[in-house]
Each structure stands twice: as C-alpha cells, then as structure tokens.
N, C-alpha and C positions, 0 to 999 in steps of 0.2 A: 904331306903333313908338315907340319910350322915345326923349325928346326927346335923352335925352345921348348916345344914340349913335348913328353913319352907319353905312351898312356900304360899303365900296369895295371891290372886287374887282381881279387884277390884271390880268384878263382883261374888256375894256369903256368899264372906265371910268379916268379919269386923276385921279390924287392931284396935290394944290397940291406943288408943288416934285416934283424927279425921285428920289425916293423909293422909288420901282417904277415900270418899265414897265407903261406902257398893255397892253401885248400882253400874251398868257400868258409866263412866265417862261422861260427860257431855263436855268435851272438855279438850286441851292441852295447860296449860298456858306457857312459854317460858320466863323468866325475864331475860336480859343482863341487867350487872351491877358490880361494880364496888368497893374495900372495898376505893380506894383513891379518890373518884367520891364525892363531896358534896350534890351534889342532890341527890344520892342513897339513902340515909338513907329513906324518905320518903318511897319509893318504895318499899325496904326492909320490913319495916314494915308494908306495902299493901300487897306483897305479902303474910308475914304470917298471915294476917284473911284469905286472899283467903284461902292458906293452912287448917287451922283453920275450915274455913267453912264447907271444904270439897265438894264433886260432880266432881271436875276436879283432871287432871294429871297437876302439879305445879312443874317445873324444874329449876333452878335457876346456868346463866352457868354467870362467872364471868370473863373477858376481861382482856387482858394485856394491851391497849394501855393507861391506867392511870397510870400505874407504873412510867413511868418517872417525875412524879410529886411528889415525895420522898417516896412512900411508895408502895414499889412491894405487889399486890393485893395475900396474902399467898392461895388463892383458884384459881388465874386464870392461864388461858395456853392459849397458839397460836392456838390448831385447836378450843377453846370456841368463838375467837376473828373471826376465819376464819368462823365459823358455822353465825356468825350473818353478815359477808359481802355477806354469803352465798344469806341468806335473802335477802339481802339491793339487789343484782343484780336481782333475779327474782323476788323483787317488781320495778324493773326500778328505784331506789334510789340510787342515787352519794354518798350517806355516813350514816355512822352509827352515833347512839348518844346513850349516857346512863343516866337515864334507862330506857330500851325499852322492852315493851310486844309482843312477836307475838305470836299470837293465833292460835291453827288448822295450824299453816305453811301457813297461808292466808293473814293476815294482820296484822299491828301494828297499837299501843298506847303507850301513857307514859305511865311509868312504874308506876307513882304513882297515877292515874286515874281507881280507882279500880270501880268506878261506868262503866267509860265505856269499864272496861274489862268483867264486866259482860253484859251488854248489849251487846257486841257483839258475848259473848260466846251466848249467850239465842238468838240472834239473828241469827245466824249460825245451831242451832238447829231447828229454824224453818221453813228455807229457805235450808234445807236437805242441810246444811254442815257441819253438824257435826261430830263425830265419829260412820259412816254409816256400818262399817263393825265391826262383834263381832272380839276381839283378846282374847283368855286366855291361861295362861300358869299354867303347872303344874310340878313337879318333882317326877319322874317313874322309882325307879331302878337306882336310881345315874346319870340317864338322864335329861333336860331339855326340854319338850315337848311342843310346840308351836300351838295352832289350829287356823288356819284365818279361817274367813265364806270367803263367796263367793259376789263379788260385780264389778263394774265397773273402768276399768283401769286397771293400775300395777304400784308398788308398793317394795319399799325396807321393810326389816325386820331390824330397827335400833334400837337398846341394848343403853339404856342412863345411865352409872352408877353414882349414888348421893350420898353421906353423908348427913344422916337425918337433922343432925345438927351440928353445928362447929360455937364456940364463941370465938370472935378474939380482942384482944386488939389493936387496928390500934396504932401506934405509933407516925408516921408523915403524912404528909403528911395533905390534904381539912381535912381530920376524925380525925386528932390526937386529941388523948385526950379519942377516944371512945372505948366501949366496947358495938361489937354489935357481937346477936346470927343470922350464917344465917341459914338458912333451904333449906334442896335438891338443895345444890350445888354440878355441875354435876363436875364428876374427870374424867370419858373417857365416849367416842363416839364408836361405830364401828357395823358395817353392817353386819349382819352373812346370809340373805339371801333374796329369791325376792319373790316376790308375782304375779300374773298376769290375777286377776279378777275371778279364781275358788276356792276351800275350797282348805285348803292346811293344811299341818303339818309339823312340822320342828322339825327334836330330834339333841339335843344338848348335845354333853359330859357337863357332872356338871363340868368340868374347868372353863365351862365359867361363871360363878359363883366365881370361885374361886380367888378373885377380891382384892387386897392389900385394908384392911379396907373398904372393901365393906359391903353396909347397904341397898344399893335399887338399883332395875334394873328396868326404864322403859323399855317398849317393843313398840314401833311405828311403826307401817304400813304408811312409810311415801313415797310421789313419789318424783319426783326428776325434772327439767328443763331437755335438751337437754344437756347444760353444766355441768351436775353433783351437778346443786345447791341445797339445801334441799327446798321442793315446799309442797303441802298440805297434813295434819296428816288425813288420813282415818280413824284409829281405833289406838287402845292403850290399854294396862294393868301395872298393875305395879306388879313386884317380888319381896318381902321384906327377909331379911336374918331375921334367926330365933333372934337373942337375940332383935330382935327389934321391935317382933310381939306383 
C-alpha cells in the first residue's frame, strides 16, 4: 500500500476525532451553502454538531450563485450549484435556496433545522430508507477496492471528494467581517461505476485517490432520475487520506 495514504472505513474502524461514526452510517447529510449567504452561518454551525455527533456521512458542497453579491464563495463551483438543481427537478422544485439539507437524495430541510434533520434521518431509518445496502472500501496492492452488497434497484458508484476542514476570512460581501471554519466541503464529483441490485466489486487504480489536497472520499451508491438527476443514496462509506486518520 502507498505510504500516503490509509484507508478507514465507516463501518469497523474509528477516525481520530468524531468525524464519522464507527458504525455504518445512519444516513447522508448534503448541506448547500454559501461563504456570501447571511443565513448560512447558522447552518454552518448546525452542520458541525451533526459532524461532531457523528452516526452520518455530512458533505458540505458550496454554490456560486451568491458570488455576485461581492464576495466569490473561495470553496464553490458550477457543477456544486448544478448538483443541487439537480435535486430541485427530481423533487418537482422550481428553485433552490441556501441553506438547504438533502438527506439520503430524498428530501429537504433548512439548513439550520438540525432537530428536523435528525428526525428525518431516524425517520428514514425506520421506514427502510435508509442506507439499505452495505458499501466498504478498502486499499489492496495500490488498488482501490469497492464491495456493494446486494439489494433492490440500480444504482451509480459516486466518489465525493472533501476537505476536512478550511477556515476563511470572508472579506465582503452579507459575512464580511467573518472568520468562519467549514468542515467537508466538497471540491469534486464524479461517477466511476453502476451497480444494478447484485454484490458487486469495483478495483480502482490508487490515482483515484490521488486527488490535489485531497483529505476525504465519500463513496455513494446513489440512483439517478430518467434525466440524469441525482435521486436516492442507497448506501455509503467514507475513505479518509492518511495524515488525517
């Protein structure tokens, strides 16, 4: 295995600080938001107890359409912005707002409504929709090795990379003035393979790992609309890089 990187699973084994549960995941939390957004701040800081708490996968993807408000968000991108209109069409929504929760690729909440992102996580878990299929991944000989159980439907294999953490001095704009830490804001998206309701395995060269200041890789078994839009999170693990285990 490649000295620079560990693999930790959230299922097994336990990360230094409460980052992820030990246990398999309990659900996927999704925060859109904003560093130019006034209302974010809240939200922000809901997010990290969730984090804090631990039990869920907690991704944190940061939007461009506030920039025009004097202060370009130093963490967002166009496909962060496109991934939540994503959402907005396969929930039948004419528009996004921030900041918004979606949970499991099922449904939203305000971002800063941490009581009712938990109830809806605990509520999705007992109405079997929760994260129904095991995901774990491991690193074997410079490879990336993927194992899905077996379960109902099909399903993409979506890589979400994050920076654990990144403390910004907003300068202008609704925040100026602040100095706020965020936690697992996501820096790229992308799809490396499908799933389609049998146990499957996917080996992956360690490149894809091999990630410009990469710190964490979710792993989503996630399905998709007709259109291509991102639709409900079946299962999940997260890959953490070594210096941060």
């Amino acid at each position: 295995m490649s000295p620079r990187f560990l693999i930790s699973m959230v299922a097994g084994v336990a990360l230094a600080g409460p980052l992820f549960a030990q246990d398999a995941p309990k659900g996927v939390v999704e925060l859109f938001t904003s560093q130019g957004c006034s209302s974010c701040p809240p939200a922000d800081a809901a997010f990290r107890k969730l984090v804090e708490a631990g039990g869920v996968i907690a991704l944190a993807y940061h939007v461009d359409y506030w920039n025009y408000m004097g202060w370009a968000d130093t963490l967002s991108s166009k496909e962060n912005t496109e991934r939540q209109y994503g959402y907005a069409q396969t929930m039948g929504r004419a528009n996004v707002y921030t900041p918004q929760v979606i949970i499991n690729g099922r449904d939203h909440v305000a971002g800063a409504d941490l009581g009712a992102i938990n109830k809806k996580i605990d509520g999705y878990a007992a109405e079997g929709m929760g994260l129904s299929v095991p995901v774990t991944a491991q690193m074997r000989d410079d490879q990336l090795e993927i194992k899905i159980g077996a379960g109902q439907g099909k399903a993409n294999v979506v890589m979400v990379y994050f920076n654990r953490e990144k403390t910004i001095d907003v300068e202008k704009g609704e925040n100026s003035g602040q100095k706020i830490a965020y936690l697992n804001s996501v820096a790229d998206v992308e799809t490396v393979g499908m799933w389609e309701g049998k146990e499957t395995s996917l080996t992956l060269p360690a490149s894809v790992m091999q990630k410009p200041d990469l710190e964490g890789c979710a792993i989503l078994l996630q399905s998709s609309t007709a259109d291509g839009n991102p639709s409900a999170i079946l299962g999940a693990t997260v890959v953490m890089a070594g210096k941060n285990i």
